[in-house]
mmCIF file of the N, C-alpha and C atoms, coordinates in Angstrom:
data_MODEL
# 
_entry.id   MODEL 
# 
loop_
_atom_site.group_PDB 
_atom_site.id 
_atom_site.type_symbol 
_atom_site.label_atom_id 
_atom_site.label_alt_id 
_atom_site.label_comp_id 
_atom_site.label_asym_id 
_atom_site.label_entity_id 
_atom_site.label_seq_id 
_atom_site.pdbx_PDB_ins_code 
_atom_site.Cartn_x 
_atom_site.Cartn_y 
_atom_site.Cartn_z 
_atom_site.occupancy 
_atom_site.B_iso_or_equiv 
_atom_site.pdbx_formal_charge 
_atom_site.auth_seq_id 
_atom_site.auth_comp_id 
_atom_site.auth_asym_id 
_atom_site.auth_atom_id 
_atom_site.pdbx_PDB_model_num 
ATOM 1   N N  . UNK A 1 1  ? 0.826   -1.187 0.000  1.00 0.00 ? 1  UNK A N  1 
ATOM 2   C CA . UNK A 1 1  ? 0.000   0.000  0.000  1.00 0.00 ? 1  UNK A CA 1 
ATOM 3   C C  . UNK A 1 1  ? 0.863   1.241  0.000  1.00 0.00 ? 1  UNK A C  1 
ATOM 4   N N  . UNK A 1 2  ? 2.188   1.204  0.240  1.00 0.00 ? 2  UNK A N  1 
ATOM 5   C CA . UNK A 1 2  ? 2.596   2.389  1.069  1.00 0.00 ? 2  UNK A CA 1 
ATOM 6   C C  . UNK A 1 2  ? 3.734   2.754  0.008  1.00 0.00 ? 2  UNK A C  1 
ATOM 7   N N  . UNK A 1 3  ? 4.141   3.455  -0.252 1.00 0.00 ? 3  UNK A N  1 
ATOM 8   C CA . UNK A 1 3  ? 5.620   3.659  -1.242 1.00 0.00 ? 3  UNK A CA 1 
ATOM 9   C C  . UNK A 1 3  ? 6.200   4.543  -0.645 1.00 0.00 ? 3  UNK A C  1 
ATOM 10  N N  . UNK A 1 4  ? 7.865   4.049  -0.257 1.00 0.00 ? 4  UNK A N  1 
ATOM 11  C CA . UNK A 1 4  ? 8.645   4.552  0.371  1.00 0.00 ? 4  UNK A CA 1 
ATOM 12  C C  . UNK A 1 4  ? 8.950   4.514  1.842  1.00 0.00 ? 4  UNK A C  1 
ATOM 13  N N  . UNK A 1 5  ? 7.439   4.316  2.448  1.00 0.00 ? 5  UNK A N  1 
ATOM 14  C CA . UNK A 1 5  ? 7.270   4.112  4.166  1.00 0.00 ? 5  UNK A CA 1 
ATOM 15  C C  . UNK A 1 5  ? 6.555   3.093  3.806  1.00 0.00 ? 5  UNK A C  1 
ATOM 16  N N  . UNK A 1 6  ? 6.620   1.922  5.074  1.00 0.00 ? 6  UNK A N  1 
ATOM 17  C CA . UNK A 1 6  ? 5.665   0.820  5.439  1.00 0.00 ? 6  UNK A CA 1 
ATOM 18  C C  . UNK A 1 6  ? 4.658   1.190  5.707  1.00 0.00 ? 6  UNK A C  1 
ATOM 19  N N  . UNK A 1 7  ? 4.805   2.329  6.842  1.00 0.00 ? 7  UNK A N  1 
ATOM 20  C CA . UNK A 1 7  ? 3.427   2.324  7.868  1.00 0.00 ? 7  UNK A CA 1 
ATOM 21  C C  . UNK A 1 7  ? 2.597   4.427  7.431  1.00 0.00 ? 7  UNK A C  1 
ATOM 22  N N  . UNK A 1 8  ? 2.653   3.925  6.044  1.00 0.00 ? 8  UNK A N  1 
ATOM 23  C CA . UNK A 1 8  ? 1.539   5.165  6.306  1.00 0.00 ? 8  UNK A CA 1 
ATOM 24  C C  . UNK A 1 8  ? 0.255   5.360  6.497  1.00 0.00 ? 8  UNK A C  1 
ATOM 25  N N  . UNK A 1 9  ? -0.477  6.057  6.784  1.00 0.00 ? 9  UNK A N  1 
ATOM 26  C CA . UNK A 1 9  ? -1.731  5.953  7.950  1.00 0.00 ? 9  UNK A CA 1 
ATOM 27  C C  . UNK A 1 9  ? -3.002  6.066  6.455  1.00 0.00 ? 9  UNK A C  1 
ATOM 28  N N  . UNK A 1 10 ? -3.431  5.944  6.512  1.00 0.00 ? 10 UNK A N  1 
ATOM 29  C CA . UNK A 1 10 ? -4.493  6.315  4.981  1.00 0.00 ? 10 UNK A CA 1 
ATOM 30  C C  . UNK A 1 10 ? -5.230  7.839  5.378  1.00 0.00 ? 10 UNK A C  1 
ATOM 31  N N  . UNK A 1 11 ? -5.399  8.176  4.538  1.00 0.00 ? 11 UNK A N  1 
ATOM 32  C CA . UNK A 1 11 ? -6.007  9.662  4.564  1.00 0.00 ? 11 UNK A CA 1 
ATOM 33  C C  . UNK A 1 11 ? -6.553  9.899  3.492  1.00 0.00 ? 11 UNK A C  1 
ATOM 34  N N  . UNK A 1 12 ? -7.989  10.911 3.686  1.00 0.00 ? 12 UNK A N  1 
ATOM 35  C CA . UNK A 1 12 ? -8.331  11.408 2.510  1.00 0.00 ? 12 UNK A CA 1 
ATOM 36  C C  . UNK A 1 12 ? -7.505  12.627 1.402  1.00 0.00 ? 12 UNK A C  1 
ATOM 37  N N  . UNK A 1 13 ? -6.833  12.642 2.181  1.00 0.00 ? 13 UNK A N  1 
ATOM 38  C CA . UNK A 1 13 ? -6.187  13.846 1.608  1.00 0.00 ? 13 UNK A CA 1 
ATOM 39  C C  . UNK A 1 13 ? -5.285  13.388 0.673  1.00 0.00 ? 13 UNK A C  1 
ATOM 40  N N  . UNK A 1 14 ? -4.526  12.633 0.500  1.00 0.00 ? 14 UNK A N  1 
ATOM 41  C CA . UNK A 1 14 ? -3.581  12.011 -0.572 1.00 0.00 ? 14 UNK A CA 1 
ATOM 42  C C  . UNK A 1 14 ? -4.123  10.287 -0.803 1.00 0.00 ? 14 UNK A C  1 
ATOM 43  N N  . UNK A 1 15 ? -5.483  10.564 -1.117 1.00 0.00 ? 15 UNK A N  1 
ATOM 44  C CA . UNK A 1 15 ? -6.265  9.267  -1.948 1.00 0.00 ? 15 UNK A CA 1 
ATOM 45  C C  . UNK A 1 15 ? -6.385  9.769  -3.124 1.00 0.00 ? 15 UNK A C  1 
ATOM 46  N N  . UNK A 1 16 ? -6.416  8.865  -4.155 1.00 0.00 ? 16 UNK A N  1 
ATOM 47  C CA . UNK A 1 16 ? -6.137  8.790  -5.589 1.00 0.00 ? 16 UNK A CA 1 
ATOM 48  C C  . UNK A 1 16 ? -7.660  9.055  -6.237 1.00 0.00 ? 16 UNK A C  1 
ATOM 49  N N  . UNK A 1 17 ? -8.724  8.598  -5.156 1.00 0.00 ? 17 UNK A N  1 
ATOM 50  C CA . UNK A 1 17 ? -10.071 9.029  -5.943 1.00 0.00 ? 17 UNK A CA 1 
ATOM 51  C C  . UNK A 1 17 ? -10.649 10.678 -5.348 1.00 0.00 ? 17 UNK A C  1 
ATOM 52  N N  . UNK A 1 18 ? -9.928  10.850 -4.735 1.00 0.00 ? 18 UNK A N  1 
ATOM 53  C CA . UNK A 1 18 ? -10.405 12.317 -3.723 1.00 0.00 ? 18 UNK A CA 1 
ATOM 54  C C  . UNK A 1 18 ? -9.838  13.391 -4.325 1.00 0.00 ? 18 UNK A C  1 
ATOM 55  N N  . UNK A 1 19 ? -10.873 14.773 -4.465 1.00 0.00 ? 19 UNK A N  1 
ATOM 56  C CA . UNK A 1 19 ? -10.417 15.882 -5.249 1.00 0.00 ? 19 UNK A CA 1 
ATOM 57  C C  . UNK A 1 19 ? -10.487 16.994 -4.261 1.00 0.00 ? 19 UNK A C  1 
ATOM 58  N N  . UNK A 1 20 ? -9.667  17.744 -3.768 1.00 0.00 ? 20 UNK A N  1 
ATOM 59  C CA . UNK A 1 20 ? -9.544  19.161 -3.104 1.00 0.00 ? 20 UNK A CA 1 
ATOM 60  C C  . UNK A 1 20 ? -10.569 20.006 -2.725 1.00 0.00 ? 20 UNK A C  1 
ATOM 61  N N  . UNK A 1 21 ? -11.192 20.369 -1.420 1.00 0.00 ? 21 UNK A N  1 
ATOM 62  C CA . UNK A 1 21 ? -12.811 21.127 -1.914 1.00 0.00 ? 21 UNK A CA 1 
ATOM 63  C C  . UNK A 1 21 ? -11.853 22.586 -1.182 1.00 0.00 ? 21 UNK A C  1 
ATOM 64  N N  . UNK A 1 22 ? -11.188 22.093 -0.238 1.00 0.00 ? 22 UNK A N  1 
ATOM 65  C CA . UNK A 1 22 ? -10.480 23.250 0.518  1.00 0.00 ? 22 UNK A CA 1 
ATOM 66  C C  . UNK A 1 22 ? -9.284  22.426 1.391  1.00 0.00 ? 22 UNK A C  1 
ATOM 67  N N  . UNK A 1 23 ? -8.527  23.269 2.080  1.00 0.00 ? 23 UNK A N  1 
ATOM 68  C CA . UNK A 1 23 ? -7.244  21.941 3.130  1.00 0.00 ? 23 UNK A CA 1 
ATOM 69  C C  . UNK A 1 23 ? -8.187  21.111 3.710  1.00 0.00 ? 23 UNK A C  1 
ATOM 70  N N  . UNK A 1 24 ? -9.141  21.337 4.472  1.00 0.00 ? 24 UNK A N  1 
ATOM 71  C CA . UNK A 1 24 ? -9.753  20.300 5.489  1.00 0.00 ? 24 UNK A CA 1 
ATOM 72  C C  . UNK A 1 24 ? -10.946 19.888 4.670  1.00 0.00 ? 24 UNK A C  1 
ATOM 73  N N  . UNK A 1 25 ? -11.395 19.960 3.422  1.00 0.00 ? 25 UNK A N  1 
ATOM 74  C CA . UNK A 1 25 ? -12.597 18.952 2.876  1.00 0.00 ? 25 UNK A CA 1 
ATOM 75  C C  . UNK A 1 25 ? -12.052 18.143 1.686  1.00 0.00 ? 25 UNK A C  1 
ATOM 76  N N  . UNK A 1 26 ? -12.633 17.404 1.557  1.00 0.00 ? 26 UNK A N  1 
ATOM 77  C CA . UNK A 1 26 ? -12.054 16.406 -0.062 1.00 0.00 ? 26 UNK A CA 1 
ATOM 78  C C  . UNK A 1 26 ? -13.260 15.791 -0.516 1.00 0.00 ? 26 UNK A C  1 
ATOM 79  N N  . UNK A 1 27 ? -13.866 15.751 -1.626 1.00 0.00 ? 27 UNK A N  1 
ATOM 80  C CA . UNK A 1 27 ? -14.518 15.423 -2.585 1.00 0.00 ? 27 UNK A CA 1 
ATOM 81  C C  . UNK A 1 27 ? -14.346 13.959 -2.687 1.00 0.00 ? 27 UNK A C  1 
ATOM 82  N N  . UNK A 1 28 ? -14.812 12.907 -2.084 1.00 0.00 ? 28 UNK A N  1 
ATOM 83  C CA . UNK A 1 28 ? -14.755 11.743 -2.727 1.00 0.00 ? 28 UNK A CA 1 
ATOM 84  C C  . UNK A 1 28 ? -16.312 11.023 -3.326 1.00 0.00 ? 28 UNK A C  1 
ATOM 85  N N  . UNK A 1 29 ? -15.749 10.765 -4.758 1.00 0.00 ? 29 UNK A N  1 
ATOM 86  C CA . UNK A 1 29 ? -16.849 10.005 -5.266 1.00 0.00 ? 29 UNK A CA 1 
ATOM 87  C C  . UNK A 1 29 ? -17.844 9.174  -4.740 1.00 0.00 ? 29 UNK A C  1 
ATOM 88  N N  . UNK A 1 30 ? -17.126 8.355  -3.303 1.00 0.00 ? 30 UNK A N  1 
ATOM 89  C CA . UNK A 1 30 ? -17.628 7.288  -3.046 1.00 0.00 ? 30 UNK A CA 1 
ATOM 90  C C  . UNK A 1 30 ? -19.093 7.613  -1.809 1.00 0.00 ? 30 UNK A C  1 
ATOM 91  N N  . UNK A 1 31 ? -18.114 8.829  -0.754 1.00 0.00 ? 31 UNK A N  1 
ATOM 92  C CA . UNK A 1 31 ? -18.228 9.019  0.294  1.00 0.00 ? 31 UNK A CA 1 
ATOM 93  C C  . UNK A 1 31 ? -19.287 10.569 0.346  1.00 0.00 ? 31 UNK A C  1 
ATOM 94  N N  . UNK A 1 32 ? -18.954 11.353 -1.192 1.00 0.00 ? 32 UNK A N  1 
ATOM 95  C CA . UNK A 1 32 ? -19.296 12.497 -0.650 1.00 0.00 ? 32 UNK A CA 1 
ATOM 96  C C  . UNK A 1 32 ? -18.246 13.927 -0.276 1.00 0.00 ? 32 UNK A C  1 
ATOM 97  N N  . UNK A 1 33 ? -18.844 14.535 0.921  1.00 0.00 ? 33 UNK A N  1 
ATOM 98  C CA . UNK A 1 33 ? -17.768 15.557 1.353  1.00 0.00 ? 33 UNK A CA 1 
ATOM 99  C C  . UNK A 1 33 ? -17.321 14.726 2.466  1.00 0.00 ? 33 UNK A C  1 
ATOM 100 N N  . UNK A 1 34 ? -15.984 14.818 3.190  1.00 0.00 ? 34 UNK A N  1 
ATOM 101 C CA . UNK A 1 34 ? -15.158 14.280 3.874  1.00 0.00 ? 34 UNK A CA 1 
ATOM 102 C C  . UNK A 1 34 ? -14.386 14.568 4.346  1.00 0.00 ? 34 UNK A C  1 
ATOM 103 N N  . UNK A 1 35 ? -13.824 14.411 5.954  1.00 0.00 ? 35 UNK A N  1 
ATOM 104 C CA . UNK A 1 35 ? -12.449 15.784 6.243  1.00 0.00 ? 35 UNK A CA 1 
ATOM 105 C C  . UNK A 1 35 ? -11.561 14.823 5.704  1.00 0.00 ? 35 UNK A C  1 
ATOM 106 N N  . UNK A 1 36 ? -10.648 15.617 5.477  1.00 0.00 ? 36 UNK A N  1 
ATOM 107 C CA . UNK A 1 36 ? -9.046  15.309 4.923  1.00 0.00 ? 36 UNK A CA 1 
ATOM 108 C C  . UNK A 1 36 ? -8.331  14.652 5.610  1.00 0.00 ? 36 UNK A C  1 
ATOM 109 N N  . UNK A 1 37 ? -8.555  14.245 6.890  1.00 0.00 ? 37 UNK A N  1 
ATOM 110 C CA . UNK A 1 37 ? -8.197  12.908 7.841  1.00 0.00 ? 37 UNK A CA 1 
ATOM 111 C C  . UNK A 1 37 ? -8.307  12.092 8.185  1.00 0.00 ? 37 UNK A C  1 
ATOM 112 N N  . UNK A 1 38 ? -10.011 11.884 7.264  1.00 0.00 ? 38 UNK A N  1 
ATOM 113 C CA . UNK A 1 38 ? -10.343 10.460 7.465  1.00 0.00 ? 38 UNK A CA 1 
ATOM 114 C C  . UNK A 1 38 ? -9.950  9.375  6.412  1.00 0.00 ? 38 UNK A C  1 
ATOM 115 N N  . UNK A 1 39 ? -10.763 8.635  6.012  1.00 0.00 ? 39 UNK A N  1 
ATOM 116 C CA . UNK A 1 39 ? -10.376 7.985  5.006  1.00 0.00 ? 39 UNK A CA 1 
ATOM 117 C C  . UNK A 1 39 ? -11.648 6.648  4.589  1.00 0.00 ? 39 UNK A C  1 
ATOM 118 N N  . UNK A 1 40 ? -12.040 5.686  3.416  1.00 0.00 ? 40 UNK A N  1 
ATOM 119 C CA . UNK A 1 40 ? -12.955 4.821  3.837  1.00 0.00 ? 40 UNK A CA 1 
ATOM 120 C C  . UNK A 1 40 ? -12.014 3.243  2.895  1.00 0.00 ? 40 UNK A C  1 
ATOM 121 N N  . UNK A 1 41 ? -13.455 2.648  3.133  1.00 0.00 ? 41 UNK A N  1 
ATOM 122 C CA . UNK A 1 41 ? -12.550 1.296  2.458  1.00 0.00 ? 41 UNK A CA 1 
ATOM 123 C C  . UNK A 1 41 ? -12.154 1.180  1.127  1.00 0.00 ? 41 UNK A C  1 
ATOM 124 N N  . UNK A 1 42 ? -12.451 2.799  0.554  1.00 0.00 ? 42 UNK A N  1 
ATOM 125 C CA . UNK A 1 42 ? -12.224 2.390  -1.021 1.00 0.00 ? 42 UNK A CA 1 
ATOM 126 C C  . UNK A 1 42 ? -10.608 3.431  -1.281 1.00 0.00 ? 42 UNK A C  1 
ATOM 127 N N  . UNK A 1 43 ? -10.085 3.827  0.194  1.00 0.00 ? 43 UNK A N  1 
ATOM 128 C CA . UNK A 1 43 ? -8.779  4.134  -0.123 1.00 0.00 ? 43 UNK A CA 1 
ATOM 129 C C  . UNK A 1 43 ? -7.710  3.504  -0.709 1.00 0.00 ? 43 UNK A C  1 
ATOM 130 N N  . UNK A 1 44 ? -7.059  4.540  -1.818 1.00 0.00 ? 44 UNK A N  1 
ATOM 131 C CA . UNK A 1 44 ? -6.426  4.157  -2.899 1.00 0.00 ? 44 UNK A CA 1 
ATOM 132 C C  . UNK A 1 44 ? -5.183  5.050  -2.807 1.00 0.00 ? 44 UNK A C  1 
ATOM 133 N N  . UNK A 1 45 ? -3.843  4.458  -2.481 1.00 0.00 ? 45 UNK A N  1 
ATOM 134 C CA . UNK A 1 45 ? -2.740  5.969  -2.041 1.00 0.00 ? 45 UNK A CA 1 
ATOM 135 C C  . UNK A 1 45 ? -2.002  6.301  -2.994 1.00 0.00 ? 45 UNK A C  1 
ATOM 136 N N  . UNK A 1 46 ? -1.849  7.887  -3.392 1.00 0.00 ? 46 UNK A N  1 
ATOM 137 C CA . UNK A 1 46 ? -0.856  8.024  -4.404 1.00 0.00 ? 46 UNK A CA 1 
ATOM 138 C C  . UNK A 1 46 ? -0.015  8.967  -4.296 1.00 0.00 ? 46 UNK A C  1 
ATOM 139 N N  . UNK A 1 47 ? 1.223   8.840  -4.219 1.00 0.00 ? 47 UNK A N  1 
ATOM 140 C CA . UNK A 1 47 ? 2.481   9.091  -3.942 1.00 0.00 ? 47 UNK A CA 1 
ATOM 141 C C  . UNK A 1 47 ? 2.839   10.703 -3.975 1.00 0.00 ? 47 UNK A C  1 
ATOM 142 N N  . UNK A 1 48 ? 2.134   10.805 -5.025 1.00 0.00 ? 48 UNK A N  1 
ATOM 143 C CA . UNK A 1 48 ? 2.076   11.989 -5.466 1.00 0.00 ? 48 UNK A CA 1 
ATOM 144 C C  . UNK A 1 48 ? 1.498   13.169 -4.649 1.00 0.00 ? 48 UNK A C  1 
ATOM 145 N N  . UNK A 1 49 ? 0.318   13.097 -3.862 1.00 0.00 ? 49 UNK A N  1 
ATOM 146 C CA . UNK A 1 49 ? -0.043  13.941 -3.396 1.00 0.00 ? 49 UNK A CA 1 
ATOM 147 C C  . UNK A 1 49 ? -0.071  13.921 -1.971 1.00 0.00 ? 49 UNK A C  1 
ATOM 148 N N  . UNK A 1 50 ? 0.562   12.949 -1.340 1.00 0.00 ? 50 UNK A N  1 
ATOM 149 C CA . UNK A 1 50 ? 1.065   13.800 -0.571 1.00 0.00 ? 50 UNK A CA 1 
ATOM 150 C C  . UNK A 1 50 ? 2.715   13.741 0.555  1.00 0.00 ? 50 UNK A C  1 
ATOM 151 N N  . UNK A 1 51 ? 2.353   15.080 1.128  1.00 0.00 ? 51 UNK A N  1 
ATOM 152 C CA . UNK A 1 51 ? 3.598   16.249 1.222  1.00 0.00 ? 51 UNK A CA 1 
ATOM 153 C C  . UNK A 1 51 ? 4.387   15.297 2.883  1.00 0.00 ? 51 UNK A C  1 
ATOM 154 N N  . UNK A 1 52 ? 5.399   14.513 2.678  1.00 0.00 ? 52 UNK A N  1 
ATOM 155 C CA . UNK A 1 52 ? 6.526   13.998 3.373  1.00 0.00 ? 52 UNK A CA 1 
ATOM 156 C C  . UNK A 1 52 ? 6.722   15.006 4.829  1.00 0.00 ? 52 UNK A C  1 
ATOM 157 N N  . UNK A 1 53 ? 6.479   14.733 5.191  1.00 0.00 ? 53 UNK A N  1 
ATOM 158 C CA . UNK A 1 53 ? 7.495   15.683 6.802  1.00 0.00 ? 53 UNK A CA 1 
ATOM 159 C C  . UNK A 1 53 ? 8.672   15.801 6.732  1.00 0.00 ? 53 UNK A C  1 
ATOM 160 N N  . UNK A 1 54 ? 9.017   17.057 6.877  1.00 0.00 ? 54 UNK A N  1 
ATOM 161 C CA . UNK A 1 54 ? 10.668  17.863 6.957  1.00 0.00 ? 54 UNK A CA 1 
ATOM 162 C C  . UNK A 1 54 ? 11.759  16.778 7.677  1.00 0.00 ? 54 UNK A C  1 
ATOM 163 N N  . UNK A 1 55 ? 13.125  16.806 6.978  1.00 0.00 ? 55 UNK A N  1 
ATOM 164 C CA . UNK A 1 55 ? 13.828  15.986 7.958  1.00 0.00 ? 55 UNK A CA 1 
ATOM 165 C C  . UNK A 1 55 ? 14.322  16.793 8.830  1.00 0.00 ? 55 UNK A C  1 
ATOM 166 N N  . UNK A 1 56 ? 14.561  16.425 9.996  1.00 0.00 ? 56 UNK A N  1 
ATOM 167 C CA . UNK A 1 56 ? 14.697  17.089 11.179 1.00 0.00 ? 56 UNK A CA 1 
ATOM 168 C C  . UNK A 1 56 ? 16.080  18.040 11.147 1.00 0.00 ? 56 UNK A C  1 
ATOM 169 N N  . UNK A 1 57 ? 16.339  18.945 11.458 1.00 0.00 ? 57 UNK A N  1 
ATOM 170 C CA . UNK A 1 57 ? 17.379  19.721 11.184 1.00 0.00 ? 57 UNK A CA 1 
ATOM 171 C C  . UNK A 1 57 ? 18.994  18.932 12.431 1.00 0.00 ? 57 UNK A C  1 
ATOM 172 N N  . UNK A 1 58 ? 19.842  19.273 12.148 1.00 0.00 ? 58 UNK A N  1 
ATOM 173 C CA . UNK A 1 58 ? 21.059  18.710 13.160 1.00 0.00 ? 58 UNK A CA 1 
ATOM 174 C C  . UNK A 1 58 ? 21.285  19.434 13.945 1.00 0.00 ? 58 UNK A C  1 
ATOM 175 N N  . UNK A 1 59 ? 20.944  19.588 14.851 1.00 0.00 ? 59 UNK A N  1 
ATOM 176 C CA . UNK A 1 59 ? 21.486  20.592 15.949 1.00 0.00 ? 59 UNK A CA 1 
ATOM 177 C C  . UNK A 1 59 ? 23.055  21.224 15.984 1.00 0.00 ? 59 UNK A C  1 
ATOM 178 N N  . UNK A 1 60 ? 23.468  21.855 15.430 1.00 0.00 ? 60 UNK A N  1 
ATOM 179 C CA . UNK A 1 60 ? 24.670  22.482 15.460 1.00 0.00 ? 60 UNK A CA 1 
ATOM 180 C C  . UNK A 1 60 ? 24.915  23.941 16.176 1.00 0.00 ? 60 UNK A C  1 
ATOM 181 N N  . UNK A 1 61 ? 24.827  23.767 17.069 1.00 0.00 ? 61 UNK A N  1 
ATOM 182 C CA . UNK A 1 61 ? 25.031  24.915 17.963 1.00 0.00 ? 61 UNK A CA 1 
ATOM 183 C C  . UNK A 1 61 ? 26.100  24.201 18.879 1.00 0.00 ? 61 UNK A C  1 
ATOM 184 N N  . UNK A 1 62 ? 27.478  25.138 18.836 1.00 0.00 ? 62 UNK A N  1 
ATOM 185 C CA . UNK A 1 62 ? 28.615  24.826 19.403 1.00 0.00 ? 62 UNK A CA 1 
ATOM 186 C C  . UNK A 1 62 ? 29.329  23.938 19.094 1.00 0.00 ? 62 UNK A C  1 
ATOM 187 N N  . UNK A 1 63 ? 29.489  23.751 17.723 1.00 0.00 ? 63 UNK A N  1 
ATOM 188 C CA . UNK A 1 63 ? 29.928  22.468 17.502 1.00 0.00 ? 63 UNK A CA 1 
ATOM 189 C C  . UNK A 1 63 ? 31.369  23.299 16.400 1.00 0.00 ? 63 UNK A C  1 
ATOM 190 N N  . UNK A 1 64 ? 32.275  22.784 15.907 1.00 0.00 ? 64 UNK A N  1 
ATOM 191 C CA . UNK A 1 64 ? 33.229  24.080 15.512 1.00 0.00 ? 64 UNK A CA 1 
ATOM 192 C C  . UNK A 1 64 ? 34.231  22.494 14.228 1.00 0.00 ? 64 UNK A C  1 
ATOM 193 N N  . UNK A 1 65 ? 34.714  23.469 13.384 1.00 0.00 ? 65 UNK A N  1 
ATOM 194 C CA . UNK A 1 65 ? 35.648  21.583 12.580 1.00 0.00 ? 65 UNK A CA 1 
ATOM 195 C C  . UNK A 1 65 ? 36.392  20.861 13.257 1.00 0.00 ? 65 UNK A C  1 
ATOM 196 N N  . UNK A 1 66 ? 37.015  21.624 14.050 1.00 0.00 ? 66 UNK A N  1 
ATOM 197 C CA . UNK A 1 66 ? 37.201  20.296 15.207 1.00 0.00 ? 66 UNK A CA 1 
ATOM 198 C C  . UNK A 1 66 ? 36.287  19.006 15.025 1.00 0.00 ? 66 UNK A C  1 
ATOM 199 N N  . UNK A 1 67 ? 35.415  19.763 15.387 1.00 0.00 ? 67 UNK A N  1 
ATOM 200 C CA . UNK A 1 67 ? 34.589  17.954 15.580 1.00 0.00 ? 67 UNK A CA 1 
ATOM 201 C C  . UNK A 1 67 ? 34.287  17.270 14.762 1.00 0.00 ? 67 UNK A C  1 
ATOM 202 N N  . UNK A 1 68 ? 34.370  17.985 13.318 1.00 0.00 ? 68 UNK A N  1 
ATOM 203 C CA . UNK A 1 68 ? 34.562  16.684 12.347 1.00 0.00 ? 68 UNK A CA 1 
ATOM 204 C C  . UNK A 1 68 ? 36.037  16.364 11.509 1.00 0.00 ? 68 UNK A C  1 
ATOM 205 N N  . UNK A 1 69 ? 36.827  16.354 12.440 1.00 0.00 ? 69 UNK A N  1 
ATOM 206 C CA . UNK A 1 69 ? 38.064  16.163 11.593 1.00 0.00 ? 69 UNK A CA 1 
ATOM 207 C C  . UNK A 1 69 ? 38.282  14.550 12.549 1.00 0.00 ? 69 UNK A C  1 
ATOM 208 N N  . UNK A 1 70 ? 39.077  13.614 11.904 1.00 0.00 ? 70 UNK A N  1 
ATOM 209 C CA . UNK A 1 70 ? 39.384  12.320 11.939 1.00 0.00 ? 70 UNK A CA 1 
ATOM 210 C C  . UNK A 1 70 ? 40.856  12.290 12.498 1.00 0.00 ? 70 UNK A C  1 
# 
């Protein structure tokens, strides 16, 4: 089901039959209007739409090349 992650959660918001009404509504054929967090049994996921979480930044505060030299 999932491309790239195992465990992604299903959502209306990046289902393949669901169309945009606003951020929190989605248009699905099956269901109607729908918030963008739910999802039903005719979820279908596509890669494409949707948006990955930021990778976490490295904390570098106080850290100087020293600390990466070998």
């Amino acid at each position: 089901m999932g491309l790239f992650q195992k465990g992604i959660e299903p959502r209306c918001a990046y289902c393949a039959h669901g169309r945009e009404l606003s951020e929190e509504q989605i248009l699905c054929p099956k269901k109607g209007v729908m918030a963008a967090g739910s999802h039903c049994r005719g979820f279908k996921y596509d890669p494409l739409r949707r948006v990955p979480p930021r990778p976490t930044k490295l904390a570098g505060v106080g850290l100087s090349d020293d600390n990466f030299k070998l």
